[in-house]
C-alpha positions, 0 to 999 in steps of 0.5 A: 500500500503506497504511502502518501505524504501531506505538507502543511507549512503554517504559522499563526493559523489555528483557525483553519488547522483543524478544518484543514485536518478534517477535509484531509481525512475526509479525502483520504478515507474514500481511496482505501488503498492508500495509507497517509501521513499528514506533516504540519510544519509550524513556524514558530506560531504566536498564537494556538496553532501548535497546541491545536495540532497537538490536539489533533495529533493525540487523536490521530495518529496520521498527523505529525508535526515539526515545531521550529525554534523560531520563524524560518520563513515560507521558503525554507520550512517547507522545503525541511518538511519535504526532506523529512516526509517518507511517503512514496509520493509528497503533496505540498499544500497551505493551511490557509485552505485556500489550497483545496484538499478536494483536489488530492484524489485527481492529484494521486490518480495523475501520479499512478497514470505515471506522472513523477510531478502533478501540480495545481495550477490556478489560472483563475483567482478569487484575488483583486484585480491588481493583485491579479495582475500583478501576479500573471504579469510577473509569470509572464516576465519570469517565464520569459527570461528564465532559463528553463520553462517555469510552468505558470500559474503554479504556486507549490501546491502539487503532487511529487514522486518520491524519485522528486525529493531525493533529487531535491535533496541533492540540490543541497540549497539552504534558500530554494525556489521550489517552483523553479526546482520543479522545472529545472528537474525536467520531469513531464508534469500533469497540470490540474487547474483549480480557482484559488478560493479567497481565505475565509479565516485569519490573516494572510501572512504575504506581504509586500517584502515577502512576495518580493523576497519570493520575486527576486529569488526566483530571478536570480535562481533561474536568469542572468538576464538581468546582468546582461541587460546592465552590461548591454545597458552601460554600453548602449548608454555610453555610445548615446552619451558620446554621440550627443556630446558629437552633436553638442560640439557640432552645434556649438562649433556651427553656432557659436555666439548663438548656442548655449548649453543651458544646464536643464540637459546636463542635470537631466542627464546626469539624474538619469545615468545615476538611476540607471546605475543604482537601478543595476547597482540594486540588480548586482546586489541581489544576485551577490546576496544570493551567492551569500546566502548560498556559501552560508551553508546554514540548515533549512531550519532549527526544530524546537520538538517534534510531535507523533514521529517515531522515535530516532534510533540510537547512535553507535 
């Protein structure tokens, strides 16, 4: 009987954990030939999200849970959560139940057609219209400057092979854009669309800093582009400089007591040559922090306890 493993990064959510847990079971007790593991990872939550899960794992013994020792973020707490799962296949989904656990039959059905990589895309949401925007626009782009074929409308939530996560395993990065490593593993994927609903409770922990810090990284993991576009942009600007410096002193050699320079162009100017340099200053920054980040080296996160996992077995 095939072990399915399911991911649920959260913090400050205990609102929906335990719905979350009942839609799960009610999905997994109508495919029998199935047995399941259910991994919360909490991340360090202020409110009474751990000692709900601690409810629902001593009535259940399908649910475990790892507590951080403080809040390692939605980039690196789920990927730890993903190493530790031992199913033959992991399913990655939010506790907010804006990933709908209804989709779990469909996503376990593509995977024994032969699919190593199932995902949820969500080509329609319930989000604002600039929200919305925003988003596909930045899809868009991503997709294309990327080095490799990023699927687009895909968040994480998805079904992954267990021959996925080893594979992920050897990436060995402490900061992962997972959607980027999905495409850069190069599996065929089966796509299963779905609308995103809105959340109904608690308080969305996404901010402007986060979707950008999401943004960039997935920018820096996957094109030079941006690097490239500032060399190409400091020589197209420096031979636009010299000819109209050339224009400058034809004018003023044909003109003389009748063109004058006027300081409007020259501040302008120089405004202008100094945004575009900050501009790519910036760009060089983010790519250098990534670099740092990788060469640090540091665990995924620092587990504070462990709930429901089997007990390690002694060291030699």
């Amino acid at each position: 009987m095939p072990l399915i493993s399911i991911i649920t990064p959260c913090f400050n959510e205990a609102e929906n954990v335990e719905e979350l847990h009942r839609r799960i079971a009610a999905q997994f007790s109508g495919i029998p030939d199935c047995d399941y593991e259910h991994i919360f990872i909490d991340n360090a939550s202020t409110d009474g999200t751990v000692e709900a899960i601690r409810r629902i794992a001593s009535a259940d013994s399908h649910v475990k849970a790892i507590v951080n020792s403080r809040n390692f973020g939605h980039i690196r707490s789920p990927m730890h959560a993903l190493l530790q799962a031992r199913g033959d296949a992991v399913i990655t989904m939010a506790s907010d139940l804006q990933d709908p656990p209804e989709l779990i039959p469909a996503f376990i059905a593509k995977w024994r057609e032969g699919f190593r990589v199932v995902v949820g895309v969500k080509p329609q949401s319930l989000e604002t219209p600039l929200m919305s925007f925003v988003r596909r626009s930045y899809y868009r782009t991503i997709g294309r400057i990327a080095d490799v074929r990023l699927i687009p409308n895909f968040t994480g939530f998805g079904l992954y092979d267990r021959s996925v996560v080893e594979i992920a395993r050897r990436y060995d990065d402490p900061y992962p854009y997972f959607r980027g490593m999905v495409s850069d593993i190069g599996f065929p994927h089966a796509e299963i669309p779905y609308e995103k609903p809105l959340r109904l409770r608690g308080i969305t922990k996404n901010n402007f800093y986060t979707l950008y810090d999401l943004a960039m990284l997935g920018i820096t993991s996957h094109s030079k582009l941006p690097l490239r576009l500032a060399t190409m942009a400091g020589f197209s600007l420096s031979l636009i400089s010299l000819l109209i410096a050339l224009v400058y002193l034809v004018l003023k050699l044909v003109y003389w007591d009748r063109f004058g320079m006027g300081t409007a162009p020259v501040l302008i100017g120089m405004f202008f040559l100094a945004s575009v340099q900050l501009f790519f200053i910036g760009i060089l920054g983010e790519y250098i922090a990534s670099i740092h980040t990788q060469v640090q080296k540091r665990p995924l996160v620092v587990e504070r306890e462990r709930i429901n996992f089997d007990p390690a077995p002694p060291r030699d």
